[in-house]
C-alpha positions in Angstrom: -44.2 -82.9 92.7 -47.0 -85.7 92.0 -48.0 -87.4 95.0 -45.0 -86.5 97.1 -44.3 -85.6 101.0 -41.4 -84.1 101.2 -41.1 -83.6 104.7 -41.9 -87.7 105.2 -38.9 -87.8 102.7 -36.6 -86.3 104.1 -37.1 -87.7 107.9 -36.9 -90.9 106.3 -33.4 -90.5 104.3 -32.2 -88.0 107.7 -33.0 -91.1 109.7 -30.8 -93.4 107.7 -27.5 -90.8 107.7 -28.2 -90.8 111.6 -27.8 -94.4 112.0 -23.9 -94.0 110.9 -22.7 -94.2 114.7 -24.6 -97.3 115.4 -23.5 -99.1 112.6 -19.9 -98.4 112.8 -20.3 -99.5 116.6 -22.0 -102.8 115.7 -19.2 -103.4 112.8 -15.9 -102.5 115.4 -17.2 -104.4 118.4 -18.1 -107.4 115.7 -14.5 -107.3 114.0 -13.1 -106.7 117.9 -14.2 -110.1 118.9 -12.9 -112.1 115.8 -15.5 -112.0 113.0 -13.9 -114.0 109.9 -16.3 -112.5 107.6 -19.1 -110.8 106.6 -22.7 -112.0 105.2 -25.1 -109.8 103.4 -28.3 -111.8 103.4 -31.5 -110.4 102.8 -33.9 -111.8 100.2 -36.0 -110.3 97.2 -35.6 -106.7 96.1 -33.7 -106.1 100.1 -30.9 -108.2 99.0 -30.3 -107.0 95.5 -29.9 -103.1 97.3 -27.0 -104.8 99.6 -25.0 -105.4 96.2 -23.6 -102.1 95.6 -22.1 -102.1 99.5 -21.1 -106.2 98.3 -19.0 -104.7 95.1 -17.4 -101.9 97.0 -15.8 -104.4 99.6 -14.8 -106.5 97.2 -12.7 -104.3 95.3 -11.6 -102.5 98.6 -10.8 -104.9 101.2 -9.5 -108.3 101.7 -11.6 -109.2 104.3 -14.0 -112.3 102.8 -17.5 -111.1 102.1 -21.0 -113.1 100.8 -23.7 -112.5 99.6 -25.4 -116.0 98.4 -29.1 -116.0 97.9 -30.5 -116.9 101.0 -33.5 -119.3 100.1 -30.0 -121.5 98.5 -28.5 -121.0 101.8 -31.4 -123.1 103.7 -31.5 -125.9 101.9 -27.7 -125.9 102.1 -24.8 -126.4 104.7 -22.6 -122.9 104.0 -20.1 -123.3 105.9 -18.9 -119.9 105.6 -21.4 -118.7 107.9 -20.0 -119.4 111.1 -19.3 -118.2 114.9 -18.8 -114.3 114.5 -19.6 -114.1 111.3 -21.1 -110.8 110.6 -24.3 -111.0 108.9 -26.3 -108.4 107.4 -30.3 -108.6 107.1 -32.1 -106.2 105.1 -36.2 -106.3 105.4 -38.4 -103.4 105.8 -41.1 -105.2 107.3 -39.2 -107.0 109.4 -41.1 -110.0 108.5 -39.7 -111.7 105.7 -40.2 -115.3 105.5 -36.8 -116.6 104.2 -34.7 -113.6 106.0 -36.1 -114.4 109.2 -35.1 -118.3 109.0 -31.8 -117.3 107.7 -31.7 -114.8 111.1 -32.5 -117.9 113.0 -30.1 -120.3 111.8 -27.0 -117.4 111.7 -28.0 -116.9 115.7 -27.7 -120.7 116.1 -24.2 -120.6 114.5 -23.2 -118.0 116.7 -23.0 -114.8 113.7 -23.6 -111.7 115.0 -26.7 -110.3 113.0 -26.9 -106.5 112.2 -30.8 -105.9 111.4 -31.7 -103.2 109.0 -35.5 -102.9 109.8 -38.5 -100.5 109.9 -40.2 -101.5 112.8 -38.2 -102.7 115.8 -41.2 -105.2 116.9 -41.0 -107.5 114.3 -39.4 -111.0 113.8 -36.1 -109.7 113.0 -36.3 -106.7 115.1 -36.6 -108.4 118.5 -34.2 -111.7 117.3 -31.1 -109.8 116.0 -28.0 -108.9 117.8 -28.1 -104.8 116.5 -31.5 -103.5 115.5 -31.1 -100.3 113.3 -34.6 -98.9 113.0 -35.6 -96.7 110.2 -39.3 -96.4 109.1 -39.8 -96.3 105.7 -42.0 -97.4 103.2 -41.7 -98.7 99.4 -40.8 -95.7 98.1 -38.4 -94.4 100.2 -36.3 -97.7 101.2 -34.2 -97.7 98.3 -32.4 -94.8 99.2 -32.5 -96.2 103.0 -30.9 -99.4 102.8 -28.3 -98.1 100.0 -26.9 -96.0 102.9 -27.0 -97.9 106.0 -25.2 -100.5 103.4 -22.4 -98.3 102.6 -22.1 -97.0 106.0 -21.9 -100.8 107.0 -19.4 -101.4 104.6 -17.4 -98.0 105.1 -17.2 -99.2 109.0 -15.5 -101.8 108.2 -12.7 -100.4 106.0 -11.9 -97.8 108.6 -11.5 -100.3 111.2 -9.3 -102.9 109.4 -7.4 -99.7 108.3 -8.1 -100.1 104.3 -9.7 -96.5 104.9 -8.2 -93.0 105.5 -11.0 -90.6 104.6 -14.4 -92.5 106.7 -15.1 -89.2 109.0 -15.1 -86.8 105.5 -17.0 -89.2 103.9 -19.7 -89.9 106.5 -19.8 -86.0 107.1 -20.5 -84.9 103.5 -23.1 -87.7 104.0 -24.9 -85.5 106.0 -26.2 -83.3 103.2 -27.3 -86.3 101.7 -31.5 -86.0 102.2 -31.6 -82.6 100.5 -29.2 -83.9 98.0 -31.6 -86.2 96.7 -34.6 -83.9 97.3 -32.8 -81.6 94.5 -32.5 -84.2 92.3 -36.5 -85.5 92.7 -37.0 -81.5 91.3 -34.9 -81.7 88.9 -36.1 -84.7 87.6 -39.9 -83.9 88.0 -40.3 -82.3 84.5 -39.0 -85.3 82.8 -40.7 -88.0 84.6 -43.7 -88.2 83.1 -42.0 -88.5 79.2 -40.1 -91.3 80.5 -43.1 -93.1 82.1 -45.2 -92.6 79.5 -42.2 -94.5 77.2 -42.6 -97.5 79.7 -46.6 -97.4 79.8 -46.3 -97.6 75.8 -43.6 -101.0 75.6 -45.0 -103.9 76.8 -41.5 -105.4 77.1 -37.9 -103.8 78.8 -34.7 -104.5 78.7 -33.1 -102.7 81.3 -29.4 -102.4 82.3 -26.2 -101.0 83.7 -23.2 -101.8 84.8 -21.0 -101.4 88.2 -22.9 -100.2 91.3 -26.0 -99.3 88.8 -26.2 -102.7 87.8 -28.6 -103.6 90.8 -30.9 -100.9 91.2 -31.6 -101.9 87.1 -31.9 -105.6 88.3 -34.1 -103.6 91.7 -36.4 -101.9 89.4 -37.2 -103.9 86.2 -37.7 -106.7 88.9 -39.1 -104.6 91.9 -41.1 -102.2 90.5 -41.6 -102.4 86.5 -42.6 -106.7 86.7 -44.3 -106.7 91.0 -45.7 -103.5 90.9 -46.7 -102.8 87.3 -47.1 -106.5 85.8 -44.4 -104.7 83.3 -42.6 -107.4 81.3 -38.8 -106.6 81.8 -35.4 -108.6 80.9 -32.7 -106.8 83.1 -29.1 -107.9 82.0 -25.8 -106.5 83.1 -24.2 -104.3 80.8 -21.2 -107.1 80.3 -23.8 -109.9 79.1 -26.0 -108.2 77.3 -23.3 -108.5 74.4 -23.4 -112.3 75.3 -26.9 -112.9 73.9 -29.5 -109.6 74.5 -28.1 -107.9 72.0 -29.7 -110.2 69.4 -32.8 -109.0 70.7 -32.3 -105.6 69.9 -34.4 -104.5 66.7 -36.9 -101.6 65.6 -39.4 -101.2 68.5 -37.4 -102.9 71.4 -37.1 -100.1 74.2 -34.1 -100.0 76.3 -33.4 -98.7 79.5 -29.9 -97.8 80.5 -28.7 -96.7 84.0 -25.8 -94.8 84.3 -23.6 -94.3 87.7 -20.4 -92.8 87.7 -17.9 -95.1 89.1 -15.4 -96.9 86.8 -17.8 -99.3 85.0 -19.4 -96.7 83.3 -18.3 -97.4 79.6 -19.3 -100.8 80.0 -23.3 -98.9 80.0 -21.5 -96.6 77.4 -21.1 -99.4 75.2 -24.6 -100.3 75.4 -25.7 -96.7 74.6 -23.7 -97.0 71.7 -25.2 -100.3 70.0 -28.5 -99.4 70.4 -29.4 -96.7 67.9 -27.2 -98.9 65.3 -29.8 -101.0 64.9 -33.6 -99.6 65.9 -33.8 -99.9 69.0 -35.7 -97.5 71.3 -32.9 -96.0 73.8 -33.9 -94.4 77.0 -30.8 -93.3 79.4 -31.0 -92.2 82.9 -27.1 -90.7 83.6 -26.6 -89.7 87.4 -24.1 -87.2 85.9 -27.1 -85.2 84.9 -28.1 -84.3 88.4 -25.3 -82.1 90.1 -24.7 -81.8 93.8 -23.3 -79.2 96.1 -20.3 -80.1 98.1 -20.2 -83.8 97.5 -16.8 -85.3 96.5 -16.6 -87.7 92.9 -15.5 -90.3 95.3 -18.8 -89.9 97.2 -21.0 -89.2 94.4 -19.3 -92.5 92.6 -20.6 -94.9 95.9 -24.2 -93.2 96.0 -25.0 -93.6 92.6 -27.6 -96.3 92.9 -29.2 -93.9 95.6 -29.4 -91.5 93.2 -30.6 -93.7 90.3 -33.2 -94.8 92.8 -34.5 -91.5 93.7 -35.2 -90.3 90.5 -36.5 -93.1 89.4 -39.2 -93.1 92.1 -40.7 -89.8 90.5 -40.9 -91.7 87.5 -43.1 -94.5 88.9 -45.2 -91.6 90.9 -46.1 -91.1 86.9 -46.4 -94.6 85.7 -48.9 -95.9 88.3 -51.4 -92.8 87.6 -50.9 -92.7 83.7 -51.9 -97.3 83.6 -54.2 -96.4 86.6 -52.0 -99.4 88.6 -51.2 -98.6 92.0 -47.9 -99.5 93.2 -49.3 -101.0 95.8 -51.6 -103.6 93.7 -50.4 -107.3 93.9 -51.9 -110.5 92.6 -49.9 -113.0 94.2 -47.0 -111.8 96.2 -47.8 -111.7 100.1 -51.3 -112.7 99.0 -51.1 -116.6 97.9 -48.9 -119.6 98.9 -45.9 -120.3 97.1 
């Protein structure tokens, strides 16, 4: 595969099954003492990988979870955050401007703050209540924080009883790394088609719907606009019948991500509209890339994880066909703003 480790890969993804114990251990002694709720607060591209976990709570627990933007939440009074409050923080390096005031001010309110990190010596490493350490990089994170998301979230379902099936679930997790290794092969011989459609359209739409909703929102964002200078609009796959569509004519590429929990007809109906009227349709269906021994329930939950890794082989291809490293910025971590 093009400009891939795969041994760096799969340490990184083993590292973030392994944290399962320690999560579920931060989560029980949290909800133990009293915590009223739970805060996913991250900022950026960190926070928008948190959504998935966010949407599966929601629907499966009554327990009151957040997940405001966090540069709002500091020029505000949210009074939801409060003593015990459980709050989650998502940031690779650790150093995060906004995320590491927001750590600050939860500590001073007394939440209990769950640090999702890659280097324990960092801002929010040493300042956080639980420190989950797990080193990777750009394009391996994805996968990461989807994970040690869902294990946050499946923590807390098995210990307020709203979950029956947490040890089978976290077990088949287990095979997850090589799961997702298959499906970078598998996707290898198509990546470079699809990223030489996205080097020849200046513009994107990109959407999905359900738990695929963010990592469309994660990558036109993320990747296609911060890493490739990519023009993108990503929409959900509800509102983009509530003004995209009008958009849509003869030369208008769009991109739509498929998961396979129960919003996928709402990205169905997008697929759909699409050819009816010119536009250039490009679909990436996690249904395409099979698994051994992993339950629908289980494949339904990782589907951004999956959408994320194969996507990843397809920006391996982009940056080399533009000649645009990933890694090249013009303003982000390099100006004041």
């Amino acid at each position: 595969m093009l400009n891939f480790d795969e041994a760096r890969f799969l340490s990184i993804q083993s590292g973030a099954v392994a944290l399962a114990a320690q999560l579920e251990a931060a989560v029980a002694g949290a909800l133990a003492a009293g915590a009223p709720n739970i805060h996913f607060l991250g900022t950026g591209g960190a926070a928008i990988l948190m959504r998935p976990a966010v949407q599966f709570l929601r629907r499966r627990s009554a327990f009151p979870v957040f997940d405001e933007l966090t540069a709002e939440l500091l020029v505000s009074e949210p009074r939801n955050l409060s003593r015990g409050s459980i709050v989650v923080m998502p940031s690779l390096s650790g150093t995060t401007g906004e995320s590491v005031q927001m750590m600050e001010m939860a500590r001073a309110r007394g939440a209990v703050v769950i640090a999702l990190v890659g280097d324990e010596a960092t801002p929010l490493g040493r300042g956080s209540d639980h420190v989950m350490v797990n080193a990777a990089a750009d394009d391996t994170s994805s996968e990461s924080f989807y994970v040690q998301s869902l294990l946050i979230a499946l923590s807390l379902l098995r210990h307020r009883g709203e979950i029956d099936n947490y040890d089978a679930l976290v077990a088949e997790m287990r095979t997850l790394p090589q799961q997702l290794l298959r499906m970078k092969q598998a996707m290898e011989p198509r990546a470079e088609g699809f990223a030489q459609l996205i080097a020849e359209h200046g513009y994107h739409i990109i959407t999905g719907a359900g738990n695929a909703w963010p990592q469309a929102f994660y990558y036109g964002m993320c990747i296609l606009e911060e890493m490739q200078w990519i023009r993108t609009r990503p929409v959900h796959g509800s509102d983009f019948f509530h003004g995209t569509l009008e958009l849509v004519e003869k030369g208008v590429s769009v991109i739509v991500l498929k998961g396979e929990d129960e919003m996928r007809p709402l990205a169905e109906r997008v697929e759909r509209f699409v050819p009816t009227v010119g536009g250039t349709l490009t679909t990436i269906d996690t249904a395409e890339f099979p698994t051994l021994g992993l339950s629908a329930e289980l494949r339904g939950l990782l589907s951004p994880a999956f959408l994320a890794t194969v996507l990843e082989r397809v920006s391996a291809h982009l940056e080399v066909l533009r000649d645009h490293p990933l890694t090249t910025r013009r303003y982000y971590r390099r100006v004041q703003y």
